[in-house]
Residue, then its C-alpha position, 0 to 999 in steps of 0.5 A: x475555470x483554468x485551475x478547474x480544467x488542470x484539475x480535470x486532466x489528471x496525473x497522466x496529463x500532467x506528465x504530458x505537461x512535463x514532457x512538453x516543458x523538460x524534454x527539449x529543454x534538455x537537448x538544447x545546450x547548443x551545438x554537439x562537440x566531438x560528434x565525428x573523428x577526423x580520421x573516420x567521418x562515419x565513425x561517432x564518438x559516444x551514445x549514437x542517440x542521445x537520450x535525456x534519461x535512461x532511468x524513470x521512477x517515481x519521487x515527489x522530492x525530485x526536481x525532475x519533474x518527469x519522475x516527480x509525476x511519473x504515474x508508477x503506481x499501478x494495480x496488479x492486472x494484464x493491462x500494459x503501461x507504457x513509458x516513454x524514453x525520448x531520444x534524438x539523432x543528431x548525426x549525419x548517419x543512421x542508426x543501427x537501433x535494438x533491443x539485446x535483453x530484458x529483466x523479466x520476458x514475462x512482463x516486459x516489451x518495447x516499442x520504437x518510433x520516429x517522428x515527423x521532424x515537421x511534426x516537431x517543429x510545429x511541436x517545438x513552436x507550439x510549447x514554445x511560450x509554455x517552455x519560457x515561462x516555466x521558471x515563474x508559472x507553476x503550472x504551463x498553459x494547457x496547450x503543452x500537453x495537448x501538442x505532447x499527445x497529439x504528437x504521440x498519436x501521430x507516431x508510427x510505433x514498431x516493435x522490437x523483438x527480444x528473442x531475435x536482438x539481430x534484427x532492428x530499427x534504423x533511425x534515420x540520419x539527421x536531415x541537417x545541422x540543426x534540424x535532429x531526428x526524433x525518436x521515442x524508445x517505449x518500454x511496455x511493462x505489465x505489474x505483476x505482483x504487488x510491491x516495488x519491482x525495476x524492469x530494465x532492458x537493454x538496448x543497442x546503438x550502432x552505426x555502420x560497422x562500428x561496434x555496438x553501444x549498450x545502454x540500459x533502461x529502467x523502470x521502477x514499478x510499484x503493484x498495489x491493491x485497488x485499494x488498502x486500509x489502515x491501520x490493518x489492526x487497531x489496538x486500543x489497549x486497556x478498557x476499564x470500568x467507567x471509560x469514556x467510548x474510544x473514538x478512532x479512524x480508519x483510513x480507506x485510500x488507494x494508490x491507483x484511483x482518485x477521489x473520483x473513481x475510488x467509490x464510497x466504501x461499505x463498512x461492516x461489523x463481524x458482531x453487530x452487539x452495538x459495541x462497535x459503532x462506525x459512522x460515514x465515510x469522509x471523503x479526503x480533501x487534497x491537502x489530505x491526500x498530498x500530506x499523506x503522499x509527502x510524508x509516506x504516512x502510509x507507505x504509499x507512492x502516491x495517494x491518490x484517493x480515500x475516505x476517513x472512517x469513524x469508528x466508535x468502541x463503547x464499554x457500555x451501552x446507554x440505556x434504552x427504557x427499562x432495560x439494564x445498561x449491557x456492558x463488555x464482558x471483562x477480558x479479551x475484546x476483538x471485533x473484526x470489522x470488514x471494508x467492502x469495495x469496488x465489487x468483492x474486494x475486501x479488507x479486514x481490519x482487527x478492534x482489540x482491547x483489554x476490558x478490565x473491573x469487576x474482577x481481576x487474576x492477583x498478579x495481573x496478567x493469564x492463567x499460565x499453565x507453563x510447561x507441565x509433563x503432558x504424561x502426568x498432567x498438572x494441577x494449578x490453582x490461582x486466586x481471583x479478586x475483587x473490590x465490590x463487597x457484594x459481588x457473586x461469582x460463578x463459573x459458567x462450565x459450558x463456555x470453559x475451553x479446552x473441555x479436557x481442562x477441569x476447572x472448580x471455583x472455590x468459595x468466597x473469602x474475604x482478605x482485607x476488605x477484598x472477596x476472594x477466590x481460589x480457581x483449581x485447575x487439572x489437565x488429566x494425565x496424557x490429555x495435553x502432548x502440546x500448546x493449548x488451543x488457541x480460546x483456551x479460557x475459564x469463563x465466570x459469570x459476576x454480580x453486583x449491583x444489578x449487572x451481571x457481566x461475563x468474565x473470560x480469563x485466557x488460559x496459557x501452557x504447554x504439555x511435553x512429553x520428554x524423550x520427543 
């Protein structure tokens, strides 16, 4: 029930949690040395409030726990995060308490507000058990961040005007000797973009006429998607006749939501031939997600949430009744398949191969034109080859491209047991001043055995003209 509960609260909770068990703790090294100078008794030496950190960032390997569950990782929208920087003032006077400059005026703000010091003492007995048994519980008692929060919704919060860093806060003096006014220094920050970014702000401390402190504050921020996919390409190299289907996965994960509120996606095939065959989204178990998170297999800060996508690639469709069995046609294979969630927000990840057999280029490889004077054009002939002695071979013009290459297969030869072909290629004069299209191909139909297949060989070059 307990672990159940601890569950439920959440990252935001447990970093009450943290708070409830570190902030005090760090302030409590007994009495301060040095505080006044002899000859100034309203003069103090060092920070004029003490704070317990100025930098917050997330790391999973700190043994601050503060930053080892700051929640840093947020998706790129106007709302407004804000963290918290605890100071004390343990002196007998005032402080003078501003804000002199900021990293990014568009995405950067701060707050100030002072608490209670009956507030915090009743905070202070309250956390008190949590605070003692740290070292050999690895979670606190949920009285900790319940105490942190409504300690929080008690404070009065002003802001702090950048544009006019003359004007201030005052934090009361110490009401005695052992009894230090609390105070937290919030900085808002709002995630503008996606990747890491350090916000900072500076502040300043005084006191009386003394001159000012300056301190600066950062925070390390990370701006992601909703929700992310990888691989963002998969390749599965070659593909050749008889291949067991290629069994893979897609990861779906986000940095922002939980199992809970990340929901199940819809997963879709750009050519719905049968091909490509994906299964049911499995939902990550926490050893998954905290594995994933500790090794920064995907580069995320955290893993929050995310789902296993099977994915199945065939080279041959079984048979259904008395149809023939359909199978990929030789050469380049892509199929795009397209992740779908949380409304219109989508993700489209790369399936490519190399389907060989049949029939193979000699020499292995593309049709490669080179460069060639695009002036005078180029005529080229490769060879084309295959083990099956009853294969028929014919070229399918319609689906050659560019249309302004000409190209003639030749007859069948046979060479040493193997059936051969001679392709001719021509580029016309002046027809090609640059890189060939991007689909540039020569497309054959093959037969043998009862099946037919297409075969598309990628065609490559350059035409130049020179003097350009």
């Amino acid at each position: 029930m307990r672990s159940n509960l601890l569950a439920g609260l959440g990252v935001g909770m447990m970093l009450a949690v943290v708070f409830g068990v570190t902030f005090i703790g760090q302030y409590t090294g007994g009495p301060e040395k040095d505080i006044v100078k002899p000859d100034d008794p309203a003069a103090i030496v060092g920070l004029p409030l003490l704070f317990a950190k100025n930098e917050m960032a997330y790391d999973p390997t700190s043994e601050d726990l503060d930053k080892k569950y700051f929640n840093g990782t947020f998706e790129v929208t106007d709302q407004l995060h804000k963290v918290n920087f605890w100071f004390k003032n343990p002196h007998p006077q005032p402080v003078s308490f501003t804000v002199r400059g900021r990293s990014c005026s568009a995405c950067t703000s701060a707050n100030v507000a002072v608490a209670d010091p009956a507030a915090m003492k009743r905070f202070e007995a309250q956390t008190a058990t949590a605070r003692l048994g740290v070292g050999a519980a690895p979670v606190p008692d949920l009285l900790t961040p319940m105490a942190h929060l409504a300690l929080l919704n008690s404070l009065t919060w002003q802001p702090l005007n950048f544009e006019t860093p003359e004007l201030g806060v005052t934090i009361p003096a110490a009401p005695d000797a052992d009894t230090p006014t609390w105070g937290v220094f919030q900085v808002v920050v709002k995630v503008t973009g996606v990747g890491p970014k350090r916000l900072a702000a500076e502040v300043g401390m005084a006191v009386g006429k003394s001159p000012t402190v300056k301190q600066v504050f950062g925070v390390t921020i990370f701006g992601a998607a909703a929700f992310d996919v990888a691989p963002r390409k998969l390749e599965l190299g070659d593909f050749p006749e008889g291949s067991e289907p290629r069994v893979t996965e897609l990861l779906y994960w986000s940095a922002t939501r939980t199992q809970e509120e990340l929901p199940t996606p819809s997963v879709s095939v750009n050519l719905p031939d049968g091909f490509v065959r994906v299964g049911g989204a499995l939902p990550l178990t926490a050893a998954e997600l905290e594995s994933l998170t500790a090794t920064k297999a995907l580069g995320a800060t955290r893993v929050k949430g995310g789902f296993r996508i099977p994915l199945t690639v065939l080279r041959k469709l079984p048979l259904t009744g008395t149809a023939a069995a359909a199978q990929l046609d030789v050469g380049p294979f892509e199929r795009q398949v397209g992740i779908t969630s949380l409304g219109s927000s989508a993700v489209s990840v790369a399936v490519t191969a190399n389907v060989t057999g049949v029939l193979s280029l000699r020499g292995g490889g593309v049709i490669d034109l080179e460069h060639f004077n695009g002036r005078s054009g180029i005529n080229k002939s490769v060879v084309v080859v295959s083990d099956r002695a009853d294969l028929v071979l014919e070229l399918v013009p319609d689906e050659c491209y560019p249309k302004f290459v000409k190209v003639a297969l030749g007859s069948v030869a046979e060479v040493a047991g193997r059936r051969e072909w001679a392709i001719k290629l021509t580029v016309p004069p002046d027809a090609c001043q640059s890189d060939l299209p991007p689909g540039s191909a020569v497309v054959l139909r093959a037969k043998s055995g009862g099946e037919t297949v297409k075969v598309k060989l990628v065609m490559k070059g350059v035409g130049f003209v020179r003097g350009r």
